[in-house]
N, C-alpha and C positions, 0 to 999 in steps of 0.2 A: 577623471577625464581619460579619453581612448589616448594614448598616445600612439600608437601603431599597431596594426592586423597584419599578422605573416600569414601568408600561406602557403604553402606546399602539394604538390599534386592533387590538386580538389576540382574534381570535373577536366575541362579543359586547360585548366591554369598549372602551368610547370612551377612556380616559382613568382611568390608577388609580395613585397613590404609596401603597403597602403600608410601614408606618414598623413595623419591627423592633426591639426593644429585648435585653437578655440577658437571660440565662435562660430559661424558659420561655413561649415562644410559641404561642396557642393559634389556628386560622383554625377559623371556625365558620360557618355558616349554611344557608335551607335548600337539600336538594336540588335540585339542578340549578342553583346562584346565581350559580356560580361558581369555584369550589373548585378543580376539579381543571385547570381553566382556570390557572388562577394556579401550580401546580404545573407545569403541561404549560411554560408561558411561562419557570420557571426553568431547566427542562429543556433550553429549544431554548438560554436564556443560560450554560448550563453547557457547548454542544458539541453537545448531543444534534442528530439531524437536524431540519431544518427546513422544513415543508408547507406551498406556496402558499395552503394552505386555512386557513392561522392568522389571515390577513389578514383584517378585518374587510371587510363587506359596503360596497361604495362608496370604502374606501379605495386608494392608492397603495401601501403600505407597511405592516409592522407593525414596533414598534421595543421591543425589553425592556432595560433597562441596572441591573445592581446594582452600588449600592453599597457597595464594603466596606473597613473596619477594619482594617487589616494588624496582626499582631503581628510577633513578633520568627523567621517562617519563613523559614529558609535556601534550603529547596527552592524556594517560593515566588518568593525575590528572584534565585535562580539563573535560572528559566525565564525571567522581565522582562529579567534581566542579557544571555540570551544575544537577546533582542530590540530588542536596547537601548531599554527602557522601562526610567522611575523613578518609584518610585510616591509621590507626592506628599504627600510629611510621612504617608507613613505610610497613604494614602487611593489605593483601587484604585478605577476605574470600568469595567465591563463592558459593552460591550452591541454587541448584535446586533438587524441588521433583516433582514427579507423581506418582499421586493419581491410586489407581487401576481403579477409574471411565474411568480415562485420564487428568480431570484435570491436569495443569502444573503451580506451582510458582517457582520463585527465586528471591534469595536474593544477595545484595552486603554488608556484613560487616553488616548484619544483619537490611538492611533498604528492602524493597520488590522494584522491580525492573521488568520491563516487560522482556521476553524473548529480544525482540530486545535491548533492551541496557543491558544486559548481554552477546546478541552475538557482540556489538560495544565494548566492555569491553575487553570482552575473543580474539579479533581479534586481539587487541594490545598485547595481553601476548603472546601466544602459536599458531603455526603455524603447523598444520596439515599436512603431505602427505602421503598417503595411498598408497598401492600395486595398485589399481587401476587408480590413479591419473596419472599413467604414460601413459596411452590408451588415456587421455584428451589433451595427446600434439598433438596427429592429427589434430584437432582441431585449425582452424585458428583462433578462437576469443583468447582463451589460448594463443597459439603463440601469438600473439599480446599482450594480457594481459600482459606474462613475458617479452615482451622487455619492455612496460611501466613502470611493475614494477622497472627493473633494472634499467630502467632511471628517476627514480625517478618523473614520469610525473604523477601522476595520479590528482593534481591540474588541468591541461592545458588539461588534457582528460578530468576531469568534462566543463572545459568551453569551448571546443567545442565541447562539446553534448549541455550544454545550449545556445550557439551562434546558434547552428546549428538548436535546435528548435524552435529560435524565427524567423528565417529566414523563417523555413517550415510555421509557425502560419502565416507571414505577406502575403505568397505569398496565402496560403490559404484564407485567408480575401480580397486579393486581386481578386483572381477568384473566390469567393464566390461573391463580388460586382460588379465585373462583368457580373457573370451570372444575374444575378436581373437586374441591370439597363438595360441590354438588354429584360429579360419578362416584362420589364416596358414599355422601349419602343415599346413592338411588343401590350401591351394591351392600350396602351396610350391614343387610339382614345376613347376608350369603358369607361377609367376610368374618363375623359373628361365629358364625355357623361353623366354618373352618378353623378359627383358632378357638373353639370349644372341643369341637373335635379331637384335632392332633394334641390340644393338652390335657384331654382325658385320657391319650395313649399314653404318650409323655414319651414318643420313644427318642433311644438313645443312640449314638454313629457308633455304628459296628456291632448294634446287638442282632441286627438278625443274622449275621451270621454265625453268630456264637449259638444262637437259638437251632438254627439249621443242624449243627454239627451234635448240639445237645440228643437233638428228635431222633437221629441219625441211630446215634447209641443205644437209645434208651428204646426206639421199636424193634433192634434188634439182641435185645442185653443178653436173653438166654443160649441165643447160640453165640455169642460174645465169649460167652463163660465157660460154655462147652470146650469152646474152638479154645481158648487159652488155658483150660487144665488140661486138656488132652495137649497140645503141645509141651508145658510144661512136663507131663508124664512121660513123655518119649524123647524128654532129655532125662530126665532124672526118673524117672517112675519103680527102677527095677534096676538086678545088675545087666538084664540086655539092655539095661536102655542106654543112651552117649553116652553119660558120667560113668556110668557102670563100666563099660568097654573100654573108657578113655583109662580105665587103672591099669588094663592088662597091658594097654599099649607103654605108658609108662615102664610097664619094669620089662617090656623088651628094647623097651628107648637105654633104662639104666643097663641093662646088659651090653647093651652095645656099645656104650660109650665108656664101662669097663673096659673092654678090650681094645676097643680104637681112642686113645686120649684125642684125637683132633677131632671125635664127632662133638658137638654142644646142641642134643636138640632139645633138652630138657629143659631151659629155659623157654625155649618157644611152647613146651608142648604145657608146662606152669601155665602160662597164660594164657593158655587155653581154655586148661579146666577152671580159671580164675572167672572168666568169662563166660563161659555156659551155667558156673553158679548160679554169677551176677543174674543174668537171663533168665534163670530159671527163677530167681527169688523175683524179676518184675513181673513174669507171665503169672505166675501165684497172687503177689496183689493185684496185680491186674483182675484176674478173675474174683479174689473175694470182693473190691470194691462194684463190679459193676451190679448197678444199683435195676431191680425190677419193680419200677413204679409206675403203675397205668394214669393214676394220678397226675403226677406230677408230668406223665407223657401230653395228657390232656390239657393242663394248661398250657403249658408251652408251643403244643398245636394252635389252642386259643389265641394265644398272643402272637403268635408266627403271623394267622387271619388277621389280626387287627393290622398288625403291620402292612400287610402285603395288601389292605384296604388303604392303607395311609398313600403308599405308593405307588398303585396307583392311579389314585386323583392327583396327588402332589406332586408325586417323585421324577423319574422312577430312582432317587437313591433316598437314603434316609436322612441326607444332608438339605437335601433340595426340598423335603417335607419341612426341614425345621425352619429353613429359608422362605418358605412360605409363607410360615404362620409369624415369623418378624416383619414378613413386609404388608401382612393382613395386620398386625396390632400396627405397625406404623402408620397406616391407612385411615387406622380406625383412629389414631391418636390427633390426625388432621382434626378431624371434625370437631375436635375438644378444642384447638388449636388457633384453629382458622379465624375464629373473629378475632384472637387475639393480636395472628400475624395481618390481618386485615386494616384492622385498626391503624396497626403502627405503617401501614404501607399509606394508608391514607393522610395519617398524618405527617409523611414526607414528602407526600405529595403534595399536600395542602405549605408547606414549607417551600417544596422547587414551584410551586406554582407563585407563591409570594416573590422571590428568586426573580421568576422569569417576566413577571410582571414586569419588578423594577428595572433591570437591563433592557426589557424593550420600549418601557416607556423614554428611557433614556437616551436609546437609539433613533426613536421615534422624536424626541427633542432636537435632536444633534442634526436629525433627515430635515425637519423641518422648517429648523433654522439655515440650514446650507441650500437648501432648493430652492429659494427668491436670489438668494447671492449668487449660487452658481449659474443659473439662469439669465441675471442680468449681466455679470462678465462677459458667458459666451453671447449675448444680443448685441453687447456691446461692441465684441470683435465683428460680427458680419459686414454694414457696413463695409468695411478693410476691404472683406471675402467679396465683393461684390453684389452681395444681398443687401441694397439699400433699410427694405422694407422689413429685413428678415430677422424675428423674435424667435426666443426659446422659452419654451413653457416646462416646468418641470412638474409634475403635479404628486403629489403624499397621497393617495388615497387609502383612510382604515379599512382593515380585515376585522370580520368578526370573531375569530378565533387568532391568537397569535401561533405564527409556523417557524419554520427552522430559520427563515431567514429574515424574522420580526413579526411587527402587528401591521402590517401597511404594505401597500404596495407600488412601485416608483413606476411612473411614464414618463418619456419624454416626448413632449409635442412643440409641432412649430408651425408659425407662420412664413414664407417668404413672401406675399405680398401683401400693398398695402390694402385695411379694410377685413380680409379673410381672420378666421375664425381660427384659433389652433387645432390641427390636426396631429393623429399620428404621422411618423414619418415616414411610414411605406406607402403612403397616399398622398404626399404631399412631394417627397427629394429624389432628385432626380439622381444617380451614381455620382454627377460632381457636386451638387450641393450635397450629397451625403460628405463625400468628400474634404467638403470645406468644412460644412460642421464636424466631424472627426478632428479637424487640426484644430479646428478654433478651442474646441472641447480637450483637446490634448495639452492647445497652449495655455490656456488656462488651469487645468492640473498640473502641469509644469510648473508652473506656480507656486502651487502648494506642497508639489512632493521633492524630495531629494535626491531622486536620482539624476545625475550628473551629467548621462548624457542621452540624450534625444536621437533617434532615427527614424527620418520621416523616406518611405518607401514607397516612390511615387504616388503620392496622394493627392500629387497635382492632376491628375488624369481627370478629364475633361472639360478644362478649363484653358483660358488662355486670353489675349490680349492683357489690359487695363488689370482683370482679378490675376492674372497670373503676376502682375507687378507687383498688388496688393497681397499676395501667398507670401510673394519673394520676402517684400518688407516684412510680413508679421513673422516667420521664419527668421529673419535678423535679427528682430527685436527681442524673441526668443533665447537667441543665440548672448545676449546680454547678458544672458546670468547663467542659460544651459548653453554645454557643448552640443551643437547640434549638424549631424549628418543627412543629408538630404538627396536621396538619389532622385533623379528628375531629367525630362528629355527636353524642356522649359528653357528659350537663352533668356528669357526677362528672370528666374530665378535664379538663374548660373549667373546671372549679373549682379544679383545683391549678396555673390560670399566672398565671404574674407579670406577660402583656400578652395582654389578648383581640379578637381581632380578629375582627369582624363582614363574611361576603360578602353582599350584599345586591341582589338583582336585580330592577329599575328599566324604565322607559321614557324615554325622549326622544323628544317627540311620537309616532310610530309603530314607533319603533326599539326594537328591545328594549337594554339596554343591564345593566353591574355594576360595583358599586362595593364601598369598604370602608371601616369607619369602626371605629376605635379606641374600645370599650365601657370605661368605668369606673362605679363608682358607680351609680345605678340605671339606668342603660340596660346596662349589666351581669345587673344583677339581673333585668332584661325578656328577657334574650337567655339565658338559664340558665334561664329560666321556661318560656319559648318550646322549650328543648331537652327540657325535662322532658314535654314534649307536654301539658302545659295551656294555660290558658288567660290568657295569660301578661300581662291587664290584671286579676285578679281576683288580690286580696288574696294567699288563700290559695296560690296560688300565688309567690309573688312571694316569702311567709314561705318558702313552700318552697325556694327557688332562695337569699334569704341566708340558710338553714342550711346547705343544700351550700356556698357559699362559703366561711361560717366554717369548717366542718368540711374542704372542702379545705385550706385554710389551715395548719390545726391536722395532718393526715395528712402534708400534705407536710412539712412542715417539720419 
């Protein structure tokens, strides 16, 4: 149960503790006070999204927090359970702020908490229905939603959405492998044709350029050999040649460093001549090894061409050739493949299809059995609503194929007079009988569901006299087993609650600002007078607002 809605800087509102009590809760005042404000504020604390624009003029921040009365809800302690929040002897604290940036946090009981598990949270407390919510029963998804609500299906509606997409997933996999093994087989010849190819080259990563540098050599081996004895000759060839020279230098080196002991170039000039050896013994292999094969030039020319054919059709590197011809043998490997993965897709499919059967026929029991009950309860309320003559038809009709959301499809039709024939309801309810059907239909899911507490947001709009009595009353009765909050501009329904709550819209120096204040006793009586549209400090008036209260009293009860 709500036991209090704070607010802080939210639109026009400086500052407001809204004190909730059970049963019937009624919020009253005039136009434009505040009302819907205070509504909108429970809204953003339930999850709903939340608008920089909520923020009061001048402020930082806007801040809403309820709080509420746990009973003994499993669901409820589950959601906390997997947050690890505990709610505090039994006491939940909610609240959410926004920031003037837009920013949005909330909190549960003071741990921080994402919007979505605030609105998994607030789902299980307080159950919403606005003045406009009554235009969404046109609306087949809606109809359908309320008879699953009523029948308590919304387990066996989640699994056959999930039965039903894995059915869609297989047959898609199914004619996804389809169409391939068929452009496999239409390219068959040609992919054949390429991994015959490149594995008749068979080449290797990195030979053609070992092949390039080979060709290189081998067209030019003779002046190769030229060019490397003659240089080896003009290091060592002769005594002009270096080595030869590098001796005479020598023993003017040893001479000089007889005579000077601090010259040492003799060591340097050692490894010198150690070095022009070395040199001279690689320039000599060098030249014997290089090798003059026209041969062996020729094939390697040959094999250069097959490569540099490979590459390209395939390439252009020799990597991308071999990558090729693995995703042509894997291509080709489909075709071997395919009936077998086909097979086994069908056969899961023939499995989810068994699956989805069962889950929808079972849905399909649970629709069919709830649609005469849910039907007659809400018939049963009209009457109350002022529809003497007024029936609900709810009607199961099968699909020939079952879809995501079953095998059938839900309407809701009605009669309101007597003799007529059921229709839909966009041909037949007017915005306040839509209206009243919404509450009737609300009050009897109320019923059946566990959420604790009810907000009805003027739903009474366009109704009045005698049905506005008969709102008041079914709203109390309501109010027996749910907390119920009712905003409403109605004094016959402000007559039938058990706590009347006054919006009252104020200044503060030039600021406009709203507040609310808890009516009993004759400030009650002024605020029921006030709604009767007199003149609500004149007697006569005032007599008249405490006979609507005794006489609410006396209706409801």
């Amino acid at each position: 149960m709500l036991l209090e809605l704070r607010l802080r800087n939210v639109a026009v509102i400086d500052a407001v503790t809204l004190p909730l009590a059970g049963g019937l809760n009624v919020l009253s005042g005039e136009t434009g006070a505040g009302k819907s404000l205070i509504v909108g504020a429970l809204g953003m604390l339930l999850g709903e999204r939340a608008a920089a624009d909520r923020v009061r003029a001048g402020a930082d921040k806007a801040t809403v927090e309820g709080v509420f009365q746990l009973r003994d809800d499993a669901t409820v302690r589950a959601l906390l359970e997997e947050q690890g929040i505990d709610p505090d002897d039994g006491m939940l604290i909610l609240k959410r702020e926004i920031a003037a940036g837009g920013r949005s946090r909330a909190w549960i009981n003071g741990a921080p908490v994402t919007a979505a598990i605030l609105a998994a949270v607030g789902a299980q407390l307080v159950s919403v229905h606005g003045q406009h919510d009554a235009r969404l029963l046109l609306d087949a998804d809606v109809q359908r939603a309320l008879l699953d609500a009523y029948a308590d299906a919304g387990a066996l509606v989640e699994r056959v959405a999930t039965a039903h997409a894995v059915v869609r997933a297989l047959e898609d996999r199914q004619a996804s492998l389809e169409v391939r093994r068929a452009e496999v087989a239409r390219r068959a010849d040609y992919l054949r044709f390429l991994v015959q190819e490149i594995a008749e080259v068979s080449p290797i990563i990195g030979e053609d350029e070992t092949i390039d540098a080979d060709i290189r050599r081998l067209s030019h081996a003779s002046e190769l050999q030229t060019l490397a004895a003659q240089a080896a000759a003009a290091l060592d060839g002769d005594d002009d040649a270096v080595v030869g020279r590098l001796g005479a230098i020598r023993r003017l080196v040893g001479a000089i460093e007889r005579i000077d002991t601090d010259v040492r170039w003799s060591a340097a000039l050692e490894n010198v001549v150690v070095g022009l050896a070395e040199l001279v013994r690689e320039m000599s292999d060098y030249a014997d090894g290089i090798e003059v094969d026209a041969g062996r030039l020729l094939r390697l020319e040959t094999r250069r061409a097959q490569l540099q054919g490979l590459r390209r059709k395939y390439g252009p590197s020799i990597e991308e050739v071999l990558d090729a011809e693995q995703h042509a043998r894997a291509e080709l490997a489909l075709v071997d493949t395919a009936d077998v993965d086909l097979a086994a897709i069908r056969e899961e499919h023939a499995q989810a299809m068994r699956l989805l059967r069962e889950v929808a026929a079972q849905l399909s029991e649970r629709r069919a059995a709830a649609a005469q009950t849910l039907a007659d309860a809400v018939t049963a309320l009209l009457p109350d609503l002022g529809m003497a003559h007024g029936q609900l038809v709810v009607v199961v009709q099968p699909l020939e194929a079952i879809t995501a959301h079953g095998a059938e499809t839900v309407s809701v039709l009605a009669t309101l007079n007597a003799g007529s024939e059921p229709r839909p309801l966009a041909r037949i309810a007017s915005g306040g009988e839509l209206a009243r059907l919404m509450l009737a239909l609300s009050t009897v899911l109320a019923r059946r569901q566990q959420v604790p507490t009810l907000v009805f947001d003027e739903v009474d709009a366009g109704i009045g006299g005698t049905v506005a009595w008969q709102v008041g009353a079914l709203m109390r009765r309501v109010a027996g087993h749910h907390q119920v909050l009712a905003i409403s501009h109605l004094a016959q329904i402000a007559a039938c609650a058990h706590h009347h709550i006054v919006v009252q819209k104020g200044a503060v120096g030039t600021v406009t600002t709203a507040d609310t204040a808890v009516v009993a006793g004759d400030a009650r009586v002024q605020e029921i007078a006030r709604m009767l549209g007199g003149d609500a400090d004149r007697e006569v008036s005032r007599a008249h607002a405490r006979e609507l209260l005794e006489r609410g009293a006396q209706r409801a009860d």
